[in-house]
C-alpha positions as CSV (number, residue, x, y, z in Angstrom):
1,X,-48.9,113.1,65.2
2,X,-50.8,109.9,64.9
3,X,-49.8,106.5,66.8
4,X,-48.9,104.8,63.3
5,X,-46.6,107.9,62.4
6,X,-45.0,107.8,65.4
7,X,-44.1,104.4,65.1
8,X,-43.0,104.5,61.8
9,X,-40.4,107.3,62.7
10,X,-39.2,105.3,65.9
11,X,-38.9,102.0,64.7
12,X,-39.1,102.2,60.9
13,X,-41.9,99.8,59.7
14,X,-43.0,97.0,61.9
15,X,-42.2,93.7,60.0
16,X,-44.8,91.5,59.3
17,X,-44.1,88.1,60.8
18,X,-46.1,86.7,64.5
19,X,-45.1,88.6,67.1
20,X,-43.7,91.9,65.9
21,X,-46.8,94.2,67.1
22,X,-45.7,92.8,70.6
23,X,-42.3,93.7,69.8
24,X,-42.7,97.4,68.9
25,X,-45.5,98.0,71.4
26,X,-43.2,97.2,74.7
27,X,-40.5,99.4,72.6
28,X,-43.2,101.9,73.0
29,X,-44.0,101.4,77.0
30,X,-40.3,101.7,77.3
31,X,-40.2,105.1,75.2
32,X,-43.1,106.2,77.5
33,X,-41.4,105.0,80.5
34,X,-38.3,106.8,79.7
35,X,-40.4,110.4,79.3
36,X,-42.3,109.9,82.0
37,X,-39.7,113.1,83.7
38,X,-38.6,116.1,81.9
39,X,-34.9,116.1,80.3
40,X,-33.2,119.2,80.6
41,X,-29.6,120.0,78.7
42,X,-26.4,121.1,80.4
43,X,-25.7,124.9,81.7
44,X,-23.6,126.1,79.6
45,X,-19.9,125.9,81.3
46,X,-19.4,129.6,81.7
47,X,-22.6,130.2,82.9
48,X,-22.7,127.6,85.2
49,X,-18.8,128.4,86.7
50,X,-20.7,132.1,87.5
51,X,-23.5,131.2,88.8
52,X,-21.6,129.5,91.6
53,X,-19.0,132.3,92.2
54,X,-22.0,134.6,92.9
55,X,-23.2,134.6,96.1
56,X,-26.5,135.9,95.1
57,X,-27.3,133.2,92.1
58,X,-28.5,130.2,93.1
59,X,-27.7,127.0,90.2
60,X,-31.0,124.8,90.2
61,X,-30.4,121.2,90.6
62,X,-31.1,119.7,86.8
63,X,-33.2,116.8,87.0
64,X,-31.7,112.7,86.0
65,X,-33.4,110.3,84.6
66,X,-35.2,108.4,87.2
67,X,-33.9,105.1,88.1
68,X,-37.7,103.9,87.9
69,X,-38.1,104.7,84.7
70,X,-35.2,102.8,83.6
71,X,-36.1,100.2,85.8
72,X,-39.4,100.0,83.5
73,X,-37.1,100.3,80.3
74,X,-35.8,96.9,81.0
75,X,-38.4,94.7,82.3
76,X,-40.8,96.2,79.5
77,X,-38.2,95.4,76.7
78,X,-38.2,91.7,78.4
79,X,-42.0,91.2,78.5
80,X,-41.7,92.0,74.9
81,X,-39.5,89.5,74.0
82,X,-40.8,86.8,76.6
83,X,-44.5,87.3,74.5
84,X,-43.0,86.7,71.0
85,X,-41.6,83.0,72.5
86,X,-43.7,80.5,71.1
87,X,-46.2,78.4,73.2
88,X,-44.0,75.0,73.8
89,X,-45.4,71.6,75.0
90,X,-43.6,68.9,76.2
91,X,-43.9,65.8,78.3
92,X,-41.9,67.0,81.5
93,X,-41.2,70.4,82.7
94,X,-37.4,70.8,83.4
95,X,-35.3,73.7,84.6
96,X,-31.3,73.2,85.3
97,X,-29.4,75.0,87.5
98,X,-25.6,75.8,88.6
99,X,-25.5,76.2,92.2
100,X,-22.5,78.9,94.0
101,X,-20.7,78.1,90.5
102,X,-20.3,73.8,90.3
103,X,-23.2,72.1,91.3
104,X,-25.7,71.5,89.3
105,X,-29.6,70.7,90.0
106,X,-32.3,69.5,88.1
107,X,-36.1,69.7,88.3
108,X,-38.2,67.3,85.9
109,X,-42.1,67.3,86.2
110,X,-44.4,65.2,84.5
111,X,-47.7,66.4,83.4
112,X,-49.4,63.9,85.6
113,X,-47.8,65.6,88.7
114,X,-44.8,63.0,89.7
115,X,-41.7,65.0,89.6
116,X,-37.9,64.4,91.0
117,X,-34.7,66.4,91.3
118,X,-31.3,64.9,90.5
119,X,-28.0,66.7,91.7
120,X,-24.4,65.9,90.3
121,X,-21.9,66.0,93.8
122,X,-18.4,64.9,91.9
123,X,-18.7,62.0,89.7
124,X,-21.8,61.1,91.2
125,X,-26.0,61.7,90.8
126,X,-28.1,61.8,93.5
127,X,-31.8,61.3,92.1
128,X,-34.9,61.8,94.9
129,X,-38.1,62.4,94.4
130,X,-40.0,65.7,95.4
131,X,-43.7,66.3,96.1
132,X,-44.1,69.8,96.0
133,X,-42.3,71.1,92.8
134,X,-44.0,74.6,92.2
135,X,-44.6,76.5,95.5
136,X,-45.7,80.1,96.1
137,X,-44.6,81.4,99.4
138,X,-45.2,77.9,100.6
139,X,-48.5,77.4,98.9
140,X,-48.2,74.4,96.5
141,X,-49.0,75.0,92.9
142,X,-50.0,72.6,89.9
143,X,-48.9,72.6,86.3
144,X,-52.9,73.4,85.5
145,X,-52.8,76.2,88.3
146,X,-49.4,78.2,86.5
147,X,-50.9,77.8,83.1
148,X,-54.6,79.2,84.1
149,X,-52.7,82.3,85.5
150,X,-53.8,86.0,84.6
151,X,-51.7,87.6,81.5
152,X,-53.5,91.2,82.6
153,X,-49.9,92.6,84.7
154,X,-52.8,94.0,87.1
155,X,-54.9,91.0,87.8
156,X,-52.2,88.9,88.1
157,X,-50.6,90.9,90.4
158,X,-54.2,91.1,92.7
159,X,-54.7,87.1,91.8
160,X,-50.6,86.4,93.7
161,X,-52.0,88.8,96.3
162,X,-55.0,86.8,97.2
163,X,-52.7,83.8,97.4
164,X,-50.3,85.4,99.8
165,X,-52.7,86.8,101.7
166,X,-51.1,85.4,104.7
167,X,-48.1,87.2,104.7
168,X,-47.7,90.0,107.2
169,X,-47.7,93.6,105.6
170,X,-44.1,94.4,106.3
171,X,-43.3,91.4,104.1
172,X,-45.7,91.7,101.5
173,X,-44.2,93.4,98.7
174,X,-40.9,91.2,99.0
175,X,-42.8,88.2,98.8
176,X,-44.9,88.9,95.7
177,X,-42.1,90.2,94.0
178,X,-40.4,87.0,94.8
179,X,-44.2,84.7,93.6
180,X,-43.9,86.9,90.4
181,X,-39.9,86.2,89.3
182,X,-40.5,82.7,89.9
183,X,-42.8,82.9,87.0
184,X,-39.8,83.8,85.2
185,X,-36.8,81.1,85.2
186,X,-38.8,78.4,88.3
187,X,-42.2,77.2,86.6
188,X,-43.7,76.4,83.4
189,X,-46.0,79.9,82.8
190,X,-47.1,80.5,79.4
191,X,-45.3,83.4,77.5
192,X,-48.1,85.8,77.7
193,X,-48.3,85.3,81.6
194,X,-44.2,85.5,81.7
195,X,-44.5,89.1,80.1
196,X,-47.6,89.9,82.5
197,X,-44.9,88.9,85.0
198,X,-42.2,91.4,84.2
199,X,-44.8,94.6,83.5
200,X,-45.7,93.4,87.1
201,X,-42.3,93.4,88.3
202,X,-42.3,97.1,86.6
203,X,-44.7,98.4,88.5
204,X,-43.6,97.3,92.4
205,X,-41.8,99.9,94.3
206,X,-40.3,97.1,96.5
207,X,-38.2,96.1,93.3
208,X,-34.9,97.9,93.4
209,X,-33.0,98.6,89.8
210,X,-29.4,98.6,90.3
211,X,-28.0,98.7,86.9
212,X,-27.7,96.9,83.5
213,X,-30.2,94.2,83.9
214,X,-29.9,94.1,87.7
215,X,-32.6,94.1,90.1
216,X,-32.8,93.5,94.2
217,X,-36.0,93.4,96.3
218,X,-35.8,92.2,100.0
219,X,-37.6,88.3,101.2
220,X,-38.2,88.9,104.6
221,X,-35.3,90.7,105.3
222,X,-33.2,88.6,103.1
223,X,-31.9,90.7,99.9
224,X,-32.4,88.7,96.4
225,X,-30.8,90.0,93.1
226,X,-32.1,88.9,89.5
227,X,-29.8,89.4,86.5
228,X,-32.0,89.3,83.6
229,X,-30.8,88.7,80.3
230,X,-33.9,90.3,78.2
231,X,-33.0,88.4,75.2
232,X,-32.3,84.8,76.0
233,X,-34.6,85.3,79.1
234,X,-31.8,83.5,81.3
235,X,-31.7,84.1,85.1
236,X,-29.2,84.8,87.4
237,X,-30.4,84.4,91.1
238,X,-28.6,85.4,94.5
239,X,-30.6,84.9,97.7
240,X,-27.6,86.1,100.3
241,X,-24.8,83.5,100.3
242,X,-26.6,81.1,97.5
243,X,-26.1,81.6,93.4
244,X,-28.4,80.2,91.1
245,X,-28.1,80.5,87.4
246,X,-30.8,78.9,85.3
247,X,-29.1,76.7,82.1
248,X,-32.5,75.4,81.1
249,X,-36.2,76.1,81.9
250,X,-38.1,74.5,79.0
251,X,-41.0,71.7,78.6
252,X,-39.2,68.5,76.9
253,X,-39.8,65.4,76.0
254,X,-36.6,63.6,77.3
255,X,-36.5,62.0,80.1
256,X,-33.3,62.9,81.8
């Protein structure tokens, strides 16, 4: 059966507006993903009740779908929708977030580099500048530098290698899982390099899937879990005793 058939007979006819082609092809990286093991139906329940009253029958385990698999499910169906988003401009780059459930903080950038935080504590706003709003690992990071990132999943993951080259082995994997999320909900990355992000994210055995749209990988020995909503692209961080949950991450024109 051809590609085109098969598509047809999945997903019915792909519509014809921009961005459906990116839409049915990560539904088809999922489907592969999701047959990447064999699924094999029940033992019938009188068979199976006398296969384990005799002694001289063993009952082979029947094999699950693997948790990687539907760990690639996920993240693939989100790198779909992240590359449908349209390109957005904007004078300042500005991501809000709910801290442990009250505060809130807020990150503007300007496109000439000056950026600031303000935090609400009560009734009151505490606005301070910040000279170093987009890090990797430590290793600063312009607006120019995000959008001139790799939207191949496999160079970008070699090009966030090269700039954590630094980090000791045992830490590695942690740490570029942790460079490649904060492409998703932290800084201003275009939407192809946001879905190059998740098919990254796929592909790293050092990111855990623990259900739903819940992931865990380990920062130097510190656990962090991502809830990713795959439609609205909204984050949920926890880094130990610390919840962030992204409201905004968007390029604007207002200023505050």
């Amino acid at each position: 059966m051809d590609d085109l058939r098969k598509i047809r007979e999945l997903y019915g006819e792909p519509e014809e507006r921009p961005g459906a082609r990116n839409r049915v092809r990560a539904r088809i990286e999922a489907e592969h993903a999701r047959r990447r093991r064999p699924r094999w139906t029940p033992l019938l329940a009188g068979l199976a009740v006398a296969a384990v009253a005799a002694v001289a029958f063993a009952v082979p385990r029947l094999p699950v779908e693997s948790p990687a698999d539907d760990k690639a499910s996920v993240l693939l169906a989100a790198a779909g929708v992240a590359e449908e988003a349209p390109a957005t401009k904007g004078a300042y780059w500005h991501v809000k977030r709910k801290i442990n459930g009250s505060g809130v903080r807020e990150l503007w950038v300007a496109r000439d580099g000056r950026a600031w935080t303000t935090e609400r504590r009560g009734t009151s706003t505490v606005t301070a500048p910040t000279r170093e709003p987009f890090t990797m690992d430590g290793h600063p990071m312009t607006i120019a530098e995000i959008e001139a990132l790799p939207d191949d999943p496999a160079t970008l993951r070699a090009h966030v290698n090269g700039l954590l080259r630094d980090v000791p082995e045992r830490h590695r994997g942690g740490v570029v899982a942790d460079a490649l999320s904060g492409l998703l909900w932290s800084k201003p990355a275009p939407p192809a390099v946001r879905a190059a992000a998740y098919r990254a994210l796929a592909e790293l055995p050092d990111v855990r899937y623990l259900g739903g749209s819940t992931f865990a990988y380990d920062v130097r020995g510190v656990r962090r879990e991502l809830v990713i909503d795959t439609e609205s692209q909204v984050v949920k961080a926890t880094t130990g005793a610390t919840t962030e949950v992204v409201l905004e991450a968007e390029w604007t024109d207002e200023k505050q």
